[in-house]
Backbone as JSON, one array per atom type, in Angstrom:
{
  "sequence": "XXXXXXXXXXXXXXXXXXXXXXXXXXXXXXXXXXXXXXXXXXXXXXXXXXXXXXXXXXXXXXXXXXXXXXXXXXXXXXXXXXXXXXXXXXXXXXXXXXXXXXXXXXXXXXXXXXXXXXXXX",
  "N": [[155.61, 170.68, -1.08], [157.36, 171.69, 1.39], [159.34, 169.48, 3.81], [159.41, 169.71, 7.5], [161.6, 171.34, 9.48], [162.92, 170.52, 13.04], [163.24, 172.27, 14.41], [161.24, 174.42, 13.37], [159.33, 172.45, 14.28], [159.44, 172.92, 16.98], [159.61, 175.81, 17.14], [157.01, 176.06, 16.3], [155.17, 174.47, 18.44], [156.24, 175.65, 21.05], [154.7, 178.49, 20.45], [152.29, 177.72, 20.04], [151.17, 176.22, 21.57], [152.0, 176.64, 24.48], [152.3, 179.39, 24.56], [149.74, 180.14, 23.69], [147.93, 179.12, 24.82], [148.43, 179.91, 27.76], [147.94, 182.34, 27.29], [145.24, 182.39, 26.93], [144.09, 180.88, 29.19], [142.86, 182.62, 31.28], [140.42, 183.52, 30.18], [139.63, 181.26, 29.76], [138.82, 179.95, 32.2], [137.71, 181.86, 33.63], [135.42, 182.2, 31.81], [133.95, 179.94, 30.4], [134.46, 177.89, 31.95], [133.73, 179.21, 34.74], [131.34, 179.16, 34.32], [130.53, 176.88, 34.07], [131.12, 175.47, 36.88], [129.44, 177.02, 37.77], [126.82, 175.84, 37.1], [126.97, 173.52, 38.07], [126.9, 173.91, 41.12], [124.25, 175.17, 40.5], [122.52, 172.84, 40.2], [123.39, 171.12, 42.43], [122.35, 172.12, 44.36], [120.25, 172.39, 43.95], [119.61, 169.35, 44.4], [120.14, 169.59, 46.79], [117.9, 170.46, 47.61], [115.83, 168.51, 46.64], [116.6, 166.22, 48.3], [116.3, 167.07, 51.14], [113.58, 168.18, 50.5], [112.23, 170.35, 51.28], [110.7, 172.25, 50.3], [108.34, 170.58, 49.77], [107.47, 169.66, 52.08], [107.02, 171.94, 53.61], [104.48, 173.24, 51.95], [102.93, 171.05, 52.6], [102.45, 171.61, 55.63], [100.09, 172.25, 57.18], [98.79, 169.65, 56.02], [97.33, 167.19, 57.29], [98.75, 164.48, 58.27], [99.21, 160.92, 56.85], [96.5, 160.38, 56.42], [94.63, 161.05, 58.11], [91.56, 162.73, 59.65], [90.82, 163.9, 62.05], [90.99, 166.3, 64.49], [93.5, 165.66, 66.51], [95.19, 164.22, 64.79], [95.65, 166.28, 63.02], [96.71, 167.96, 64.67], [98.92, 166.51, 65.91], [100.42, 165.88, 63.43], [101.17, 168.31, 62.25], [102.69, 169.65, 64.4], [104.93, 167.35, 64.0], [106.18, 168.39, 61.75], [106.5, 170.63, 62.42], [108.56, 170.26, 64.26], [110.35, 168.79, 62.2], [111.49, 170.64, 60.32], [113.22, 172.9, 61.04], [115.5, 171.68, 61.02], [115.45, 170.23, 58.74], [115.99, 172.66, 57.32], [118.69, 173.65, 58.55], [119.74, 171.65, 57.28], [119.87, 171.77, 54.12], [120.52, 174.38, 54.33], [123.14, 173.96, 55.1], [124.3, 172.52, 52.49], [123.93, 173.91, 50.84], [125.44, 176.14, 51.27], [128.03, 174.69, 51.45], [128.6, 173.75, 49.04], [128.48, 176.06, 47.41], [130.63, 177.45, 48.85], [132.65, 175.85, 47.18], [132.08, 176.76, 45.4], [132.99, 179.6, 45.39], [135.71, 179.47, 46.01], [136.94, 178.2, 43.43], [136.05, 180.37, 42.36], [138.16, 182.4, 42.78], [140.59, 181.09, 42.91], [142.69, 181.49, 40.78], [143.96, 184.06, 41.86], [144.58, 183.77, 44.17], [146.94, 181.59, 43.92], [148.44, 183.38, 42.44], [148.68, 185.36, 43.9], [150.18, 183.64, 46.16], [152.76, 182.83, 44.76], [154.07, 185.05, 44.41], [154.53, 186.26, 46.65], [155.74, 184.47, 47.46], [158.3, 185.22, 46.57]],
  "CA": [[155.6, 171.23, 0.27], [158.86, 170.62, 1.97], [159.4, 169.44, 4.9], [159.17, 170.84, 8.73], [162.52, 170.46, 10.51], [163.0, 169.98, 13.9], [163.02, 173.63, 14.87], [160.05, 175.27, 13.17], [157.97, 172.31, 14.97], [159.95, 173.73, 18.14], [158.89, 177.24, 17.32], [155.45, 176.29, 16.66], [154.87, 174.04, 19.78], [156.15, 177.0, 22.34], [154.18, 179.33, 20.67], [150.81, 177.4, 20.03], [150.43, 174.94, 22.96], [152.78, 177.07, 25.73], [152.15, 180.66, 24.58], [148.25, 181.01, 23.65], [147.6, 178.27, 26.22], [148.55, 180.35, 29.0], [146.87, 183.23, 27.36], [143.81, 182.02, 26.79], [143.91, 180.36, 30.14], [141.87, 183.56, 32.14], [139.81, 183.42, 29.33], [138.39, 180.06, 29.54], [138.89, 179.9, 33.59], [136.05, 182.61, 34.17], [134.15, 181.99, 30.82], [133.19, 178.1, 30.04], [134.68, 177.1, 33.55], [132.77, 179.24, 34.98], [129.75, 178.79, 33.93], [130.52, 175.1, 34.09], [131.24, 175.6, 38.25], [127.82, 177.36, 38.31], [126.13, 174.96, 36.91], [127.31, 172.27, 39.04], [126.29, 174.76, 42.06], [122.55, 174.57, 40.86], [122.09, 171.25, 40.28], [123.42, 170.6, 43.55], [121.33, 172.99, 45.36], [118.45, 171.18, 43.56], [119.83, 168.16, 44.51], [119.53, 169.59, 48.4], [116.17, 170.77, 48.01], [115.44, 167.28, 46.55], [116.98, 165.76, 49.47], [115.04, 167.19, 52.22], [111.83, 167.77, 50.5], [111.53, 171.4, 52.03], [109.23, 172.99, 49.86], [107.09, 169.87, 49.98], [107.32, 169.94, 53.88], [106.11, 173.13, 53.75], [103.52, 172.98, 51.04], [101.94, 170.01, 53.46], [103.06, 171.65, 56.98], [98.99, 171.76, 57.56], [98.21, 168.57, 55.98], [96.92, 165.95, 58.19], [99.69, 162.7, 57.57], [98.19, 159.54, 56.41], [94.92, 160.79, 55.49], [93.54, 161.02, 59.47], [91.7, 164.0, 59.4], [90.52, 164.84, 63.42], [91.76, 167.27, 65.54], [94.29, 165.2, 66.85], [95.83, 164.1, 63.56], [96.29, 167.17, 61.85], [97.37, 168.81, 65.22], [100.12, 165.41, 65.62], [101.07, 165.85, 61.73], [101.42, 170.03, 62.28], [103.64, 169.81, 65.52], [105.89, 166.8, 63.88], [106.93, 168.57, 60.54], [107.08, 171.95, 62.6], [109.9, 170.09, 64.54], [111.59, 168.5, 61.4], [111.96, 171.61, 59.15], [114.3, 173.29, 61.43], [116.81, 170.2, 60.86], [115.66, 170.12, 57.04], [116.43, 173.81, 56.83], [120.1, 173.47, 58.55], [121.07, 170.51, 56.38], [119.81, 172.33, 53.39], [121.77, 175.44, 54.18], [124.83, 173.27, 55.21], [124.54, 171.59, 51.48], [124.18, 174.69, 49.89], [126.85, 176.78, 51.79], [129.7, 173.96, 51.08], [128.9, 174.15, 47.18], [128.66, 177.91, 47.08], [132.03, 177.8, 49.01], [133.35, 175.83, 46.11], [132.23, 177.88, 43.67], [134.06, 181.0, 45.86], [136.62, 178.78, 45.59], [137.0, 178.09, 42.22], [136.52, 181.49, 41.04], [139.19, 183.08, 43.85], [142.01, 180.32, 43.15], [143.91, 182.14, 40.48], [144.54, 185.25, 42.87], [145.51, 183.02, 45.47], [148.01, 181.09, 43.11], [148.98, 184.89, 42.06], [149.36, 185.72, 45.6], [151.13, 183.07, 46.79], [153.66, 182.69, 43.92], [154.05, 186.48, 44.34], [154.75, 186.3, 48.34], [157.31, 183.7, 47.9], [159.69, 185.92, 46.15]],
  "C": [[156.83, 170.69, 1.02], [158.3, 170.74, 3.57], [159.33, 170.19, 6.06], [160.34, 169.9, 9.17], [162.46, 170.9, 11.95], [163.03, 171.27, 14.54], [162.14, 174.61, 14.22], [159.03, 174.34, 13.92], [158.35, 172.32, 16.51], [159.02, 174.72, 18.84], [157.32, 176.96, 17.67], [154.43, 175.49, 17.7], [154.81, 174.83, 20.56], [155.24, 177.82, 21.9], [152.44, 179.03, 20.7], [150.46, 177.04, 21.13], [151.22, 175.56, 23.98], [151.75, 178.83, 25.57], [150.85, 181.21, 24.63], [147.51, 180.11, 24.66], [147.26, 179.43, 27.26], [147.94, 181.97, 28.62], [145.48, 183.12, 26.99], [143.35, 181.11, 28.34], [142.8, 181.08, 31.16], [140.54, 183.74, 31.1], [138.78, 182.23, 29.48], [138.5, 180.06, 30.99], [137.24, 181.07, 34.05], [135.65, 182.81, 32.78], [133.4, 180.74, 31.09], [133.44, 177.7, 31.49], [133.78, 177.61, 34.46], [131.53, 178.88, 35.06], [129.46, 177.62, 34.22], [130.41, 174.94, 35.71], [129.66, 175.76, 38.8], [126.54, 176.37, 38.14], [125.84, 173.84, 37.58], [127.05, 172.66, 40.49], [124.47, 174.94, 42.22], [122.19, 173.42, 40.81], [122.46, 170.84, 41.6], [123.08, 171.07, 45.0], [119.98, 172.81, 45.05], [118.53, 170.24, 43.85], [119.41, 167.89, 46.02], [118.44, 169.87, 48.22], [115.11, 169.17, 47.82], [115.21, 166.57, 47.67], [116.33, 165.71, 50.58], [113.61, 167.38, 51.91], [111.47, 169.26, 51.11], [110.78, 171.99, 51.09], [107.91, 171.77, 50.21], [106.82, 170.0, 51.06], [106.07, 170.89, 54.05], [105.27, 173.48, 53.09], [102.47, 171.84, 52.02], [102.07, 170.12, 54.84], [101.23, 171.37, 57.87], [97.8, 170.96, 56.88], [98.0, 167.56, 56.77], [97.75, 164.8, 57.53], [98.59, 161.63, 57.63], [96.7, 159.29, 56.86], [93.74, 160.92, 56.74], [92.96, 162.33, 59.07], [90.69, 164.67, 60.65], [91.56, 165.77, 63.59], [93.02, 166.84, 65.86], [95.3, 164.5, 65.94], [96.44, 165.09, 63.0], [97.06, 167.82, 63.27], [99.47, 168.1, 65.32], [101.41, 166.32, 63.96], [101.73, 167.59, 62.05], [102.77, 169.76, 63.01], [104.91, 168.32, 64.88], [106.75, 167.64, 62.73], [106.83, 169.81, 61.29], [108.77, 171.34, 63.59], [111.07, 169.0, 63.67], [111.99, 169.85, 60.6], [112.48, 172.64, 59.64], [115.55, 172.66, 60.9], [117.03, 170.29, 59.13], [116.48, 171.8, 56.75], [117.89, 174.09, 57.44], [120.68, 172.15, 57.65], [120.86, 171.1, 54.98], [120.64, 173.48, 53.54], [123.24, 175.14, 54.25], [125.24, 172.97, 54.33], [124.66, 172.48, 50.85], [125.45, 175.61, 50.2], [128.28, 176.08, 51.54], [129.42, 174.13, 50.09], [128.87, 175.36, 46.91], [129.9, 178.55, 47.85], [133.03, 177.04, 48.06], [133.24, 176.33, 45.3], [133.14, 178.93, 43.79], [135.53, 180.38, 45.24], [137.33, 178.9, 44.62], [137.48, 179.39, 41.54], [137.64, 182.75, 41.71], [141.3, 182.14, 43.38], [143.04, 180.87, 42.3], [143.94, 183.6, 41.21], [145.01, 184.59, 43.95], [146.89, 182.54, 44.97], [148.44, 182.31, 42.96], [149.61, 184.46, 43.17], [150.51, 184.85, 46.42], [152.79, 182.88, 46.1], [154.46, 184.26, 44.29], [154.9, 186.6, 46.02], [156.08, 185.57, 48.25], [158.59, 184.37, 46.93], [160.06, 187.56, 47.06]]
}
């Protein structure tokens, strides 16, 4: 097997690692990356629901808190978690709206890079 000189491992640098690089680049950008973005979008929209607890909230909105169970307990317990789960439900939408604007993000940035590369000539 002879040797490789110094210009076939030229050739086959530009064309392996430059040429199918950059075409395979839209390829893996909205395939695996994708998917990979999205992923990281639910988990961290499970991570807010974690966070505040709003389904539980609301699963126990007419439970009586720590186990009183008059009139005046469950009405207490009602009227406190009806005025937290306004608050839970803006910090939950605030947590999910910034990660679902990185995902826009993400899957918008090569048309912007286009665009801008494109503009400046």
């Amino acid at each position: 097997m002879p040797r490789d000189n110094i210009f076939t491992i030229i050739l086959n640098f530009i064309f392996k690692d430059l040429v199918l690089d950059i075409l395979n680049f839209p390829v893996w950008w909205y395939g695996k990356g994708l998917k990979e973005r999205w992923r990281f979008l639910v988990k961290n929209i499970k991570e807010a629901n974690r966070r505040t607890a709003l389904v539980l909230w609301l699963k126990n909105l007419f439970t009586p808190m720590y186990g009183y169970y008059d009139i005046w307990s469950r009405l207490i317990s009602f009227f406190m978690r009806l005025v937290l789960l306004p608050f839970k439900f803006i910090f939950f939408y605030l947590w999910s709206a910034f990660y679902f604007s990185i995902f826009l993000f993400y899957f918008f940035l090569p048309f912007l890079a286009a665009f801008m590369i494109l503009r400046s000539y």
